[in-house]
HTML snippet that shows the backbone in 3Dmol.js (N, CA, C, O; Angstrom):
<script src="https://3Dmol.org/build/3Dmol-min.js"></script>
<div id="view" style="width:600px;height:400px;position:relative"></div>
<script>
const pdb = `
ATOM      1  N   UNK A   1     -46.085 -55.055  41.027  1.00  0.00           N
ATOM      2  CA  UNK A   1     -45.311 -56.288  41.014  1.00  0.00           C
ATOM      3  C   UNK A   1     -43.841 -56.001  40.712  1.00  0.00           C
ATOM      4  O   UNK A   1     -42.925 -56.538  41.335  1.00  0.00           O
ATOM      5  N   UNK A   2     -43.696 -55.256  39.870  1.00  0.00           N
ATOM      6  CA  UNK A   2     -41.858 -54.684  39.292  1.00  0.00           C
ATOM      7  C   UNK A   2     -41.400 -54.122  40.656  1.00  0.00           C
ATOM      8  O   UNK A   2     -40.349 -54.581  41.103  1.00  0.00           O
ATOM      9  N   UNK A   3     -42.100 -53.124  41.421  1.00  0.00           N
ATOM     10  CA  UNK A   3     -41.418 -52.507  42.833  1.00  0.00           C
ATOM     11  C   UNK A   3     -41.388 -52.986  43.449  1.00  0.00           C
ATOM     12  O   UNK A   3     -40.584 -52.612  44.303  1.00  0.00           O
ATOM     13  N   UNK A   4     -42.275 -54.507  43.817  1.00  0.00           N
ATOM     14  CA  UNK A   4     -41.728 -55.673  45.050  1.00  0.00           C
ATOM     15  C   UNK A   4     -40.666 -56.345  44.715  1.00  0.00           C
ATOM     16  O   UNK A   4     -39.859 -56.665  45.588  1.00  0.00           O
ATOM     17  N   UNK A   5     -40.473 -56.680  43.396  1.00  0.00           N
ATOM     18  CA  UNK A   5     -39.497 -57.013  43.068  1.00  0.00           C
ATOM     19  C   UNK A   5     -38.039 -56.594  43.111  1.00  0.00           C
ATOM     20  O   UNK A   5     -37.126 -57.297  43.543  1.00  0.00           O
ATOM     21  N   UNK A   6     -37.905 -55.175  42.534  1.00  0.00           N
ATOM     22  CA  UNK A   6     -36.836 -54.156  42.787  1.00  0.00           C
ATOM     23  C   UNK A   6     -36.558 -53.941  44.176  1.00  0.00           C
ATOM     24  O   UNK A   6     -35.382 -53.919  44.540  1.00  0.00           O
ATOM     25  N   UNK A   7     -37.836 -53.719  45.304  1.00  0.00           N
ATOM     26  CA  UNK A   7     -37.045 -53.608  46.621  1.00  0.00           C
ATOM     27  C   UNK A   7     -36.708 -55.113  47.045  1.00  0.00           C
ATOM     28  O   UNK A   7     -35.634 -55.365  47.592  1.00  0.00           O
ATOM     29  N   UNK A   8     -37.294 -55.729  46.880  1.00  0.00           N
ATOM     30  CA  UNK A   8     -36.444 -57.632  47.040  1.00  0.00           C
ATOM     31  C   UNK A   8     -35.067 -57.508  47.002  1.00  0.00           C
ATOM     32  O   UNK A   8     -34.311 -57.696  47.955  1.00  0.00           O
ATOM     33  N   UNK A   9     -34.654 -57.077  45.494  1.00  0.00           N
ATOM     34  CA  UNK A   9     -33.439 -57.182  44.981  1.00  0.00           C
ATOM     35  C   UNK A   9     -32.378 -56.098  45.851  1.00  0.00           C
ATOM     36  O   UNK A   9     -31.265 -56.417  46.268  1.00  0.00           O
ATOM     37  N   UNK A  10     -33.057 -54.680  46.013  1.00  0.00           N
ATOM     38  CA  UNK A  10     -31.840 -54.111  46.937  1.00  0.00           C
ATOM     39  C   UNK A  10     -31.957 -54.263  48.399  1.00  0.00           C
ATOM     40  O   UNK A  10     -31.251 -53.683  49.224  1.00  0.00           O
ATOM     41  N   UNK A  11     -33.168 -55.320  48.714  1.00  0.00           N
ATOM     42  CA  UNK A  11     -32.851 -55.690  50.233  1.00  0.00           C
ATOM     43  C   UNK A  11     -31.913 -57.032  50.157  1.00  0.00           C
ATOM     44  O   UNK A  11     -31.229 -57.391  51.115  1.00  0.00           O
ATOM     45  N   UNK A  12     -31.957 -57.711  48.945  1.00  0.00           N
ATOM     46  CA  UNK A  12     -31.331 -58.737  49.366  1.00  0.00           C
ATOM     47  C   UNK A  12     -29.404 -58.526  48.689  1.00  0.00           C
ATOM     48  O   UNK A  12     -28.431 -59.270  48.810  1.00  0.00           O
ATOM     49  N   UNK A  13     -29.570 -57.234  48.036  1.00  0.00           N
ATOM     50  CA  UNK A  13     -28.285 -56.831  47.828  1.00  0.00           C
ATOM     51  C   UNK A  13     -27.551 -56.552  48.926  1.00  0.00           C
ATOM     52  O   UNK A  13     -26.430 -56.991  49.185  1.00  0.00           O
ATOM     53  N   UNK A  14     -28.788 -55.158  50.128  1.00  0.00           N
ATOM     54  CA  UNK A  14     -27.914 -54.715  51.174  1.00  0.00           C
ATOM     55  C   UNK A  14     -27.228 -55.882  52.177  1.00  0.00           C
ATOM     56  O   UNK A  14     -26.111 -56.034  52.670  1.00  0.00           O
ATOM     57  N   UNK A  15     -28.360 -56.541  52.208  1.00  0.00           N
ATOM     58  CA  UNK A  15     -28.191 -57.973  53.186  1.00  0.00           C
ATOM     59  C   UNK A  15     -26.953 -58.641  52.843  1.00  0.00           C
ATOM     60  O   UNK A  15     -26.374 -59.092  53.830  1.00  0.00           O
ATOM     61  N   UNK A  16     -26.317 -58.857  51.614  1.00  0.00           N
ATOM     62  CA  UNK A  16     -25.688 -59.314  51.152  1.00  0.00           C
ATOM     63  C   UNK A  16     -24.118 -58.650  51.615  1.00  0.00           C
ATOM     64  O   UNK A  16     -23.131 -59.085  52.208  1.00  0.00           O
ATOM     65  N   UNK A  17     -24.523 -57.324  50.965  1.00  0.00           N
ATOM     66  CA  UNK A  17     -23.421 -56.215  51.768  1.00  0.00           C
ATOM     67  C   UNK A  17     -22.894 -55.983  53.255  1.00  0.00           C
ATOM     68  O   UNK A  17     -21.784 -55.733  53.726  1.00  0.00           O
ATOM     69  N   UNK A  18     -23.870 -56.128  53.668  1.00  0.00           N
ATOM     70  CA  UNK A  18     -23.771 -56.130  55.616  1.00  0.00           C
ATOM     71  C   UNK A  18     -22.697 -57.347  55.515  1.00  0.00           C
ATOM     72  O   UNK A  18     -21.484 -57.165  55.615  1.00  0.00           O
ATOM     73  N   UNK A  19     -23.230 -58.455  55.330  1.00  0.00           N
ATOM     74  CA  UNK A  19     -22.735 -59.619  55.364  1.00  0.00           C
ATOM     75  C   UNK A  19     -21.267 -59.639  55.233  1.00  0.00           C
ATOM     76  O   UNK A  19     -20.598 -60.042  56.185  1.00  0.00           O
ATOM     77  N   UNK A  20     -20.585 -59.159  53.913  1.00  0.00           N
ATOM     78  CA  UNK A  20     -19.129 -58.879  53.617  1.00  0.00           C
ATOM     79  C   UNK A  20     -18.423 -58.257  54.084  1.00  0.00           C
ATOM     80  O   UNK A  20     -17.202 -58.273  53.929  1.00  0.00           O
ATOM     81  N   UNK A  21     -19.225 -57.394  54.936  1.00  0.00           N
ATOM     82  CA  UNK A  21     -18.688 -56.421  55.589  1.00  0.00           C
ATOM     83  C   UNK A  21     -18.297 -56.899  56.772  1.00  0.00           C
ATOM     84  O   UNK A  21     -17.136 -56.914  57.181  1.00  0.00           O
ATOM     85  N   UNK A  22     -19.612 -57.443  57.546  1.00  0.00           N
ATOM     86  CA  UNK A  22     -18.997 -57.926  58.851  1.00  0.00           C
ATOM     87  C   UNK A  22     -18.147 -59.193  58.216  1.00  0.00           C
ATOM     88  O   UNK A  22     -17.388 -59.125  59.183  1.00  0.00           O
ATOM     89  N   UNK A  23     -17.695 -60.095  57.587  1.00  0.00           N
ATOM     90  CA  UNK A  23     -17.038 -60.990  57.392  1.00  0.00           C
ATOM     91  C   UNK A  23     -15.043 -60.476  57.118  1.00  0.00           C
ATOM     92  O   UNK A  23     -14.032 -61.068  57.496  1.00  0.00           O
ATOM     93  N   UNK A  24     -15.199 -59.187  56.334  1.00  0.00           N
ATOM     94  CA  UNK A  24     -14.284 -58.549  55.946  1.00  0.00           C
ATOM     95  C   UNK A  24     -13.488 -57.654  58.120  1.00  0.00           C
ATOM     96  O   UNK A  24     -12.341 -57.540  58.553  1.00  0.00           O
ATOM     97  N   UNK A  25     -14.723 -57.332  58.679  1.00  0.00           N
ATOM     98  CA  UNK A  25     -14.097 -56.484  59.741  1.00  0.00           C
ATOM     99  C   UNK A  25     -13.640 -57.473  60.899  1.00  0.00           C
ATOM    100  O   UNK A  25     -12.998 -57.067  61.867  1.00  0.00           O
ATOM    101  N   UNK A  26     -14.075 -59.007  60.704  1.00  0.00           N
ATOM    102  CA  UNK A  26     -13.903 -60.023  61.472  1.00  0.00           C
ATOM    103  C   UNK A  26     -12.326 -60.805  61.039  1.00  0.00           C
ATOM    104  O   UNK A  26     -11.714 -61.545  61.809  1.00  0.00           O
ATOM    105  N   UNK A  27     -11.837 -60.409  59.535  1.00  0.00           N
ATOM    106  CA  UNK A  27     -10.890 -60.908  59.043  1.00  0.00           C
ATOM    107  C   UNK A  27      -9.756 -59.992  59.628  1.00  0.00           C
ATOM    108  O   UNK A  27      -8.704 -60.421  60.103  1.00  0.00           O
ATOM    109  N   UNK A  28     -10.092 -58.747  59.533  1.00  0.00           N
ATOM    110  CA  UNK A  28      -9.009 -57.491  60.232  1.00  0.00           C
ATOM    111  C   UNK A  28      -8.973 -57.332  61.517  1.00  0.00           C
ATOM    112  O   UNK A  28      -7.963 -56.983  62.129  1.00  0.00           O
ATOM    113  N   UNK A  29      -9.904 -57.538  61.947  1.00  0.00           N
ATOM    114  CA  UNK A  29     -10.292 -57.576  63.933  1.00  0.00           C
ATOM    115  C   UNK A  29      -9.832 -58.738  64.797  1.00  0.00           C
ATOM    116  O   UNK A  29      -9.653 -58.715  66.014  1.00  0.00           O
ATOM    117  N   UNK A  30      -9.642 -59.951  63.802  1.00  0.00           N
ATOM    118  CA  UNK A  30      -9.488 -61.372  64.456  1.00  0.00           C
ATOM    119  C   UNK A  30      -8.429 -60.920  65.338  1.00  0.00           C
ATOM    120  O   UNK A  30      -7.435 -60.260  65.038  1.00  0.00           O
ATOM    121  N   UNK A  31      -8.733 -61.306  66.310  1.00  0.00           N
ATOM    122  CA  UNK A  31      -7.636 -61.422  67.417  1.00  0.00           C
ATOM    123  C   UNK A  31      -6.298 -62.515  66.939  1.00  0.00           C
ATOM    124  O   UNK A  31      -6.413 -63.382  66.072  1.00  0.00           O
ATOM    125  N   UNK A  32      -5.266 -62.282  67.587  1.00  0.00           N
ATOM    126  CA  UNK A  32      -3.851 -62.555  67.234  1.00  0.00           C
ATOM    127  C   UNK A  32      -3.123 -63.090  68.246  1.00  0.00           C
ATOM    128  O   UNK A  32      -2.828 -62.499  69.285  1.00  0.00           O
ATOM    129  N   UNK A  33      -2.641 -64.924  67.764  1.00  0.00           N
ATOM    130  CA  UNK A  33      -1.712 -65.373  69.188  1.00  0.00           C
ATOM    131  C   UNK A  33      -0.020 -65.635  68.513  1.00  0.00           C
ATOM    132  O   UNK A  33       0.938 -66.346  68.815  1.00  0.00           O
ATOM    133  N   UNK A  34      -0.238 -64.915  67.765  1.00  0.00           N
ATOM    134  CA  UNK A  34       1.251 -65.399  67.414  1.00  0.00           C
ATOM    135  C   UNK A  34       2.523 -64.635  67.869  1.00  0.00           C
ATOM    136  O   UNK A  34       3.520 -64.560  67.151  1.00  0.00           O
ATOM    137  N   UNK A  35       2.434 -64.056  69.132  1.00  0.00           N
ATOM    138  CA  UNK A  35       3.447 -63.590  69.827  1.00  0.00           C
ATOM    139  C   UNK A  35       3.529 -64.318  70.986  1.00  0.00           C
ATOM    140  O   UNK A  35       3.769 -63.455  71.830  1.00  0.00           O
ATOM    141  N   UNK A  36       3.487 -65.169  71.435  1.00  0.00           N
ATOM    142  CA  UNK A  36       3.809 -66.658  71.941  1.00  0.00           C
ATOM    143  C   UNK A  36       3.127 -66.277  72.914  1.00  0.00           C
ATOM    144  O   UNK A  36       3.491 -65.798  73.988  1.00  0.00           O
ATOM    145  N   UNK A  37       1.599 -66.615  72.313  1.00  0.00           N
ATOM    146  CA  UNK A  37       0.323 -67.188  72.906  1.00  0.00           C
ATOM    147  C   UNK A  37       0.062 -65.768  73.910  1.00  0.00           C
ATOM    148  O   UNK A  37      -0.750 -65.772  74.835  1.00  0.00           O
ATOM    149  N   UNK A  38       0.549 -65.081  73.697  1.00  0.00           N
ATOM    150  CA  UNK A  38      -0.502 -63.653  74.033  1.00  0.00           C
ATOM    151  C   UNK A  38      -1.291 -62.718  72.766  1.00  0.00           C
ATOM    152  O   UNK A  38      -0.628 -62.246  71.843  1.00  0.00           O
ATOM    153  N   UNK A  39      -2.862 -62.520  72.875  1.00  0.00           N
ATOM    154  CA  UNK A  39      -3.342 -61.633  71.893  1.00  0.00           C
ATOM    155  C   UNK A  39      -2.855 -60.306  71.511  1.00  0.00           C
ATOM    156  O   UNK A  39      -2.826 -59.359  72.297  1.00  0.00           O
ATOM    157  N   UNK A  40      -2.538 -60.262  70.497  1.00  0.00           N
ATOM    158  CA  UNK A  40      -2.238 -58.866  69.872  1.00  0.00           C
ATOM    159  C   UNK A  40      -3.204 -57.847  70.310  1.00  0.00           C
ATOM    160  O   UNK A  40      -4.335 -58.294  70.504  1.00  0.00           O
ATOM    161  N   UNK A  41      -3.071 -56.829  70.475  1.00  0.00           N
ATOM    162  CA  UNK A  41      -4.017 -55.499  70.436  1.00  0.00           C
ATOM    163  C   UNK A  41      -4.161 -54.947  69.040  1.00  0.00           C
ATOM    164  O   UNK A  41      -3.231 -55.226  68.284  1.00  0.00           O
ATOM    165  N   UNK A  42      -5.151 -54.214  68.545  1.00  0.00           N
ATOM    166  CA  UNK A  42      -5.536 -53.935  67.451  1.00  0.00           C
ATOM    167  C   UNK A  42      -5.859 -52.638  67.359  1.00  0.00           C
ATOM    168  O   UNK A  42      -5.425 -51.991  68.312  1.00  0.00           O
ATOM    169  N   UNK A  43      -6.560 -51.911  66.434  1.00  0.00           N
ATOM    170  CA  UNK A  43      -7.351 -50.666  66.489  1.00  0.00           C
ATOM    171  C   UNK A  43      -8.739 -50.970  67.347  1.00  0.00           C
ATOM    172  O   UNK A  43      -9.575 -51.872  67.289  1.00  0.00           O
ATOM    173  N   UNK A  44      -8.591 -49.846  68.132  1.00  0.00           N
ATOM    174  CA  UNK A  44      -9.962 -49.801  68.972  1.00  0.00           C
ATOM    175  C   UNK A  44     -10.185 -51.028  69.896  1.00  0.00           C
ATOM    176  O   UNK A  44     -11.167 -51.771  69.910  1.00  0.00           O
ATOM    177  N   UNK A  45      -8.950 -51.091  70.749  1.00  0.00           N
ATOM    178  CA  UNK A  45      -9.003 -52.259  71.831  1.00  0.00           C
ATOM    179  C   UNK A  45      -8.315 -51.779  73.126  1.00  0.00           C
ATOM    180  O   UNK A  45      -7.299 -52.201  73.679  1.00  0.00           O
ATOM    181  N   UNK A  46      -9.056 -50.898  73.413  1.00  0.00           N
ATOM    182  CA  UNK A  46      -9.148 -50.347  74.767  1.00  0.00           C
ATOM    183  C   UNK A  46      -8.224 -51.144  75.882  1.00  0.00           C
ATOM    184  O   UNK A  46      -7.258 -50.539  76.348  1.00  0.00           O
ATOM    185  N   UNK A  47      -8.422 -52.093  76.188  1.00  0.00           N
ATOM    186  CA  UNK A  47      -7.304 -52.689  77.301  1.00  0.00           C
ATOM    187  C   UNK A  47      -6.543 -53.687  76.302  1.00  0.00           C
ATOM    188  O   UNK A  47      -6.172 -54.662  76.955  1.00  0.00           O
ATOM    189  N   UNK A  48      -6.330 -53.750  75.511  1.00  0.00           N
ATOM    190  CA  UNK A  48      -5.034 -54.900  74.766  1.00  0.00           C
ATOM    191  C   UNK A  48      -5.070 -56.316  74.653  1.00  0.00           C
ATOM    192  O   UNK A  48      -4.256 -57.152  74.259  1.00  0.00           O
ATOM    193  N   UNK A  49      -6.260 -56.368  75.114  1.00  0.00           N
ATOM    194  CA  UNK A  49      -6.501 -57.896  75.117  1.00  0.00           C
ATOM    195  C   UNK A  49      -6.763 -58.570  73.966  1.00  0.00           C
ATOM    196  O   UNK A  49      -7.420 -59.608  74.048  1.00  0.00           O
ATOM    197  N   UNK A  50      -6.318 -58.124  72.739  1.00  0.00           N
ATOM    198  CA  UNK A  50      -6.926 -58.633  71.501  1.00  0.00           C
ATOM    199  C   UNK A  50      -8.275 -58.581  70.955  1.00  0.00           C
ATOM    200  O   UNK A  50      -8.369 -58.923  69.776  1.00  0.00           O
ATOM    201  N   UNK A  51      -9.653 -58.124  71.731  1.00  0.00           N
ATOM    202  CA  UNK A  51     -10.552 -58.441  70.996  1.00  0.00           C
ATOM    203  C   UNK A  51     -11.070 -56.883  71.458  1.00  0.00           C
ATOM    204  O   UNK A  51     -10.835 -56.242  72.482  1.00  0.00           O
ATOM    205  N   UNK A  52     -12.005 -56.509  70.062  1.00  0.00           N
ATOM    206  CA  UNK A  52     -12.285 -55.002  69.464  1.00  0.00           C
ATOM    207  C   UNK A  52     -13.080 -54.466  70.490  1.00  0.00           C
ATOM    208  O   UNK A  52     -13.866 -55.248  71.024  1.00  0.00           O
ATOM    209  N   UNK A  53     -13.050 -53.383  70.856  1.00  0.00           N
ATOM    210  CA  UNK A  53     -14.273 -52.735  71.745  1.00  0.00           C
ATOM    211  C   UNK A  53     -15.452 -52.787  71.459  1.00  0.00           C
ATOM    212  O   UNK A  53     -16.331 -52.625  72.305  1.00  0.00           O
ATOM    213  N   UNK A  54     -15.758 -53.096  69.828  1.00  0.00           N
ATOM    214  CA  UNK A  54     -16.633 -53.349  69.510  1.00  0.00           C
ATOM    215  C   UNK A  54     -17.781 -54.418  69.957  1.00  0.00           C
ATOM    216  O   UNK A  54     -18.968 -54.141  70.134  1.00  0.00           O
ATOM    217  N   UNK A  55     -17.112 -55.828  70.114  1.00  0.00           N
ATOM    218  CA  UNK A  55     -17.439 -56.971  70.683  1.00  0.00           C
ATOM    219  C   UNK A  55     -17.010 -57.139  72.071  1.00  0.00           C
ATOM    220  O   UNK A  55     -17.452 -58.119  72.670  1.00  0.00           O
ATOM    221  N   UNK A  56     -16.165 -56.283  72.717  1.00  0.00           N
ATOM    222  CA  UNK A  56     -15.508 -56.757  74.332  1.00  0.00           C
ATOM    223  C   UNK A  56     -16.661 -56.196  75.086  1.00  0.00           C
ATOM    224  O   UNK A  56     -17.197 -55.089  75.133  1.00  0.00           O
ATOM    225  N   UNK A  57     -16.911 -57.688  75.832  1.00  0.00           N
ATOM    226  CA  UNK A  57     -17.538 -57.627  76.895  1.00  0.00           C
ATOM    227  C   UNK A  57     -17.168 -56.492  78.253  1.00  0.00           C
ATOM    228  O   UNK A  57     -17.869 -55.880  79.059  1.00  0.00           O
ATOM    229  N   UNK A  58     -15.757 -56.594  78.010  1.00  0.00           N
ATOM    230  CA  UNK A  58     -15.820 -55.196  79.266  1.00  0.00           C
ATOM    231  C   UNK A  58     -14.311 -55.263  79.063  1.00  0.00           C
ATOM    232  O   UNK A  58     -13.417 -56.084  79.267  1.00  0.00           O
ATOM    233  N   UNK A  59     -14.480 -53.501  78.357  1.00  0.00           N
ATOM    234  CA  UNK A  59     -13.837 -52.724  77.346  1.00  0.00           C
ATOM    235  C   UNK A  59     -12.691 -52.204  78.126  1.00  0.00           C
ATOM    236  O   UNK A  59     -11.583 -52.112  77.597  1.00  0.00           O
ATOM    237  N   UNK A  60     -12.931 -51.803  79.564  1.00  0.00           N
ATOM    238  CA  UNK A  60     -11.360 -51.729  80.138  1.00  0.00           C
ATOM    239  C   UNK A  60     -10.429 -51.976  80.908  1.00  0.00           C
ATOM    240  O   UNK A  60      -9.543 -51.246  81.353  1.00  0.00           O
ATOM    241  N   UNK A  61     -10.741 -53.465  81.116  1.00  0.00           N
ATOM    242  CA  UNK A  61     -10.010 -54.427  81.781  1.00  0.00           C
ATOM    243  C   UNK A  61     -10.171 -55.940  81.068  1.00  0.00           C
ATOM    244  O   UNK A  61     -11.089 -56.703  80.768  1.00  0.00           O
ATOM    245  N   UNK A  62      -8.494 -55.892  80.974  1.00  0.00           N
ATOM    246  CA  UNK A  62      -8.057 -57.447  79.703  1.00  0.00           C
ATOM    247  C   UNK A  62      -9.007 -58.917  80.020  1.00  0.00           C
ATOM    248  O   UNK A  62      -8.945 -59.512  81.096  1.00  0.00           O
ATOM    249  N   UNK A  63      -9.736 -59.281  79.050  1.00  0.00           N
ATOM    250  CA  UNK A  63     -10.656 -60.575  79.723  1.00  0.00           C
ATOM    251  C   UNK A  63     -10.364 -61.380  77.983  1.00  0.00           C
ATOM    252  O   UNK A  63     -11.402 -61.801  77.473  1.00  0.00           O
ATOM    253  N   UNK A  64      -9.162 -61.561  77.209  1.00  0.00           N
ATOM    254  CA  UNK A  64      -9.358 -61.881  75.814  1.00  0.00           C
ATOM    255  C   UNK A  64      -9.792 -63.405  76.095  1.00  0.00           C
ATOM    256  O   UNK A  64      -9.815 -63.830  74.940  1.00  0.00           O
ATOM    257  N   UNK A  65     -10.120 -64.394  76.843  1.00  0.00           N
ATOM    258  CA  UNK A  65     -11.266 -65.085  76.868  1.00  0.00           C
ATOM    259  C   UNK A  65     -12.859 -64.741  76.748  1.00  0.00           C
ATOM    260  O   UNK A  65     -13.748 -65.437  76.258  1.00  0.00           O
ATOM    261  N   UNK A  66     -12.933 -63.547  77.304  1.00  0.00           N
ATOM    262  CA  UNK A  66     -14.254 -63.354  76.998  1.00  0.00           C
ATOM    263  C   UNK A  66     -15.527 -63.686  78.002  1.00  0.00           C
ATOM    264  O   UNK A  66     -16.740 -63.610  77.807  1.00  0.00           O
ATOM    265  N   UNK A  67     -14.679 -64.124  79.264  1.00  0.00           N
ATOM    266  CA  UNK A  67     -15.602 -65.207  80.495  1.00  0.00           C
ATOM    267  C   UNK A  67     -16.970 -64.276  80.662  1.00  0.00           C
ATOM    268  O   UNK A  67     -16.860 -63.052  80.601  1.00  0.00           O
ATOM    269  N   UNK A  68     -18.032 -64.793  80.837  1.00  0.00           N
ATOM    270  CA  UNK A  68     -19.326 -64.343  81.267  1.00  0.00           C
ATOM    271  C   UNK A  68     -20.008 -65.213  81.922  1.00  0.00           C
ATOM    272  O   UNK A  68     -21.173 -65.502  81.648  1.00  0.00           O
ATOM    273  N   UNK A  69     -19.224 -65.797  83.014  1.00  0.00           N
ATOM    274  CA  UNK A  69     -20.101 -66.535  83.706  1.00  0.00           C
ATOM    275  C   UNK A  69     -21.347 -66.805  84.026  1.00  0.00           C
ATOM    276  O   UNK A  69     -21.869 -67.919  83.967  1.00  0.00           O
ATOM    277  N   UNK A  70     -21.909 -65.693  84.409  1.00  0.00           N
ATOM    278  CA  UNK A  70     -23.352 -65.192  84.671  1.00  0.00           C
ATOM    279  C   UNK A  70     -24.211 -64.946  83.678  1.00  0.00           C
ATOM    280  O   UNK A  70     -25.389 -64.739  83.971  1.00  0.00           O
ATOM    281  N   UNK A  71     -23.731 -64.917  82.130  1.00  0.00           N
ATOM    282  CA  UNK A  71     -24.651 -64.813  80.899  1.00  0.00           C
ATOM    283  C   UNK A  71     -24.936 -63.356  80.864  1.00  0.00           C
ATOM    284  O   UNK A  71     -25.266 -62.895  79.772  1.00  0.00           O
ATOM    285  N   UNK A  72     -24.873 -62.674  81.734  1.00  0.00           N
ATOM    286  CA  UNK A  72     -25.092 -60.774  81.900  1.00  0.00           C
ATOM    287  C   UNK A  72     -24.809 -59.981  81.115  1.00  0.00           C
ATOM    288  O   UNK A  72     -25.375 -58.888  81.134  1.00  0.00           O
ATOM    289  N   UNK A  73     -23.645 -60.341  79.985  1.00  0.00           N
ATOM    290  CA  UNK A  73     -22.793 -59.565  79.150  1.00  0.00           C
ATOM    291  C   UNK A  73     -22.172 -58.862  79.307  1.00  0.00           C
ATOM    292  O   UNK A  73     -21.931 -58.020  78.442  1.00  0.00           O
ATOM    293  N   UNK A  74     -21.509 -58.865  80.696  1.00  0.00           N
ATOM    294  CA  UNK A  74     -20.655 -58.247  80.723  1.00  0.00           C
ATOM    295  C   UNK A  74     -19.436 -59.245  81.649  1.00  0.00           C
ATOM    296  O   UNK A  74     -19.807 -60.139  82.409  1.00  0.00           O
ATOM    297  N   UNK A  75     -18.226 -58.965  81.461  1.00  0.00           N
ATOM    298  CA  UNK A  75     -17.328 -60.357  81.599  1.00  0.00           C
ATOM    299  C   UNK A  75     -17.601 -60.142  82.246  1.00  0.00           C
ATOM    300  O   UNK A  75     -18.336 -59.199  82.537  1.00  0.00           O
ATOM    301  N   UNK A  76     -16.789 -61.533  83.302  1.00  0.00           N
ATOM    302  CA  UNK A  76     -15.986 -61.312  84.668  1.00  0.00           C
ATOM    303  C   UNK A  76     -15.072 -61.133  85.068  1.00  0.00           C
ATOM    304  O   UNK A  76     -14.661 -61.601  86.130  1.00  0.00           O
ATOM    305  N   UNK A  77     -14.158 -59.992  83.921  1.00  0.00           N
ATOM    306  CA  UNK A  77     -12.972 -59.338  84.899  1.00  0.00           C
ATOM    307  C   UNK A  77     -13.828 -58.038  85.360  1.00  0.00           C
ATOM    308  O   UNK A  77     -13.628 -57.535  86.466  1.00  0.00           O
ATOM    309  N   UNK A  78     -14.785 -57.522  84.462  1.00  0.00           N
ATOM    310  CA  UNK A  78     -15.389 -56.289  85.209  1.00  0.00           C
ATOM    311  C   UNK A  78     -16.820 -56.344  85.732  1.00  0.00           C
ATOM    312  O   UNK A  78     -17.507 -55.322  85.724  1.00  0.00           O
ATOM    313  N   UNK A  79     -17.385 -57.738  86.278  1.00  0.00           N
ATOM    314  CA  UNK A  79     -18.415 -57.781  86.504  1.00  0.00           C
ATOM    315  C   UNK A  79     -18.653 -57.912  88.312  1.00  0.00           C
ATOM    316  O   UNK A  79     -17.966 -58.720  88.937  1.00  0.00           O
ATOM    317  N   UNK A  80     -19.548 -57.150  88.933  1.00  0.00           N
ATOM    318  CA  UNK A  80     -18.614 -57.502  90.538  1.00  0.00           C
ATOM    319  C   UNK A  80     -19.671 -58.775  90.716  1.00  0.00           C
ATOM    320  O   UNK A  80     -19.377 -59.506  91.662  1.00  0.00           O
ATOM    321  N   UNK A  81     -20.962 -59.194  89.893  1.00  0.00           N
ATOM    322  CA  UNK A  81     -21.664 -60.606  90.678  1.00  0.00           C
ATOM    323  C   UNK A  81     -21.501 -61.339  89.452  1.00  0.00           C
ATOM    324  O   UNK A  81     -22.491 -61.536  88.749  1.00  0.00           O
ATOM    325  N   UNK A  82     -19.994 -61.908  89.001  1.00  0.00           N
ATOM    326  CA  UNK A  82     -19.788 -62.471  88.087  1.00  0.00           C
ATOM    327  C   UNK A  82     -20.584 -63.751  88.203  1.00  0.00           C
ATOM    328  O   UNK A  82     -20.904 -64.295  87.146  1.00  0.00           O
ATOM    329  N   UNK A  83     -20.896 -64.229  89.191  1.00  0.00           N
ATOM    330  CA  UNK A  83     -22.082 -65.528  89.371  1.00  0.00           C
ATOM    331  C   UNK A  83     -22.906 -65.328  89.663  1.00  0.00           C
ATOM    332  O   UNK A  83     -23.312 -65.919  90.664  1.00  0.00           O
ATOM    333  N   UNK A  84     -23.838 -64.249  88.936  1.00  0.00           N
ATOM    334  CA  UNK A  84     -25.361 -64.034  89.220  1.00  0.00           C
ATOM    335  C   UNK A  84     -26.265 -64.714  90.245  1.00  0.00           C
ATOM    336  O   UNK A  84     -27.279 -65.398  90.114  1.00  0.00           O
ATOM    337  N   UNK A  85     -25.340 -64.169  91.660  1.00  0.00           N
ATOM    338  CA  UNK A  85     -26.082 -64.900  92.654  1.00  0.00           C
ATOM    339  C   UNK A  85     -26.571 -63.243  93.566  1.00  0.00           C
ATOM    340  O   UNK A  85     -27.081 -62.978  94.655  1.00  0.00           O
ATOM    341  N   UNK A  86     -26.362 -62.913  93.077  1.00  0.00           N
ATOM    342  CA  UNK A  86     -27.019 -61.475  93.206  1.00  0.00           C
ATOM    343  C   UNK A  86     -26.059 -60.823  94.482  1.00  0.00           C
ATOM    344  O   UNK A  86     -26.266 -59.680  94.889  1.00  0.00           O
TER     345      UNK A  86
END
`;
const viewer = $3Dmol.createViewer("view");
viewer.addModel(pdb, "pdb");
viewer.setStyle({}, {cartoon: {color: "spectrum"}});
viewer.zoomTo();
viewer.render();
</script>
């Protein structure tokens, strides 16, 4: 009963941790319009479009909307059946 307990506590510590973390890399990563309404580029943003390689739908060509027409995951500046009509 004490070791279900103890791993409870450092799963719900790590959980906790993940959490700050991604909240903390979303505060530094946020994309940026205050150079009159174009996104800043950041660390690790492959075409400049403001948003991280991490999350860009398609990492080397600028899409800082993010369009995915087709739901595919991958935008449609680099997707060639951006309307999944095959």
């Amino acid at each position: 009963m004490i070791v279900r307990k103890a791993e409870g506590r450092k799963r719900a510590w790590l959980i906790g941790l993940a959490v700050a973390v991604v909240a903390i890399a979303g505060l530094i990563f946020m994309p940026s319009t205050s150079s009159g309404g174009t996104a800043l580029a950041g660390p690790g943003d492959t075409d400049s479009d403001g948003v991280p390689d991490a999350i860009d739908n398609c990492v080397f060509d600028p899409n800082p909307g993010q369009e995915d027409t087709d739901g595919a995951g991958l935008g449609d500046a680099c997707d060639p059946d951006d309307d999944g009509d095959g």
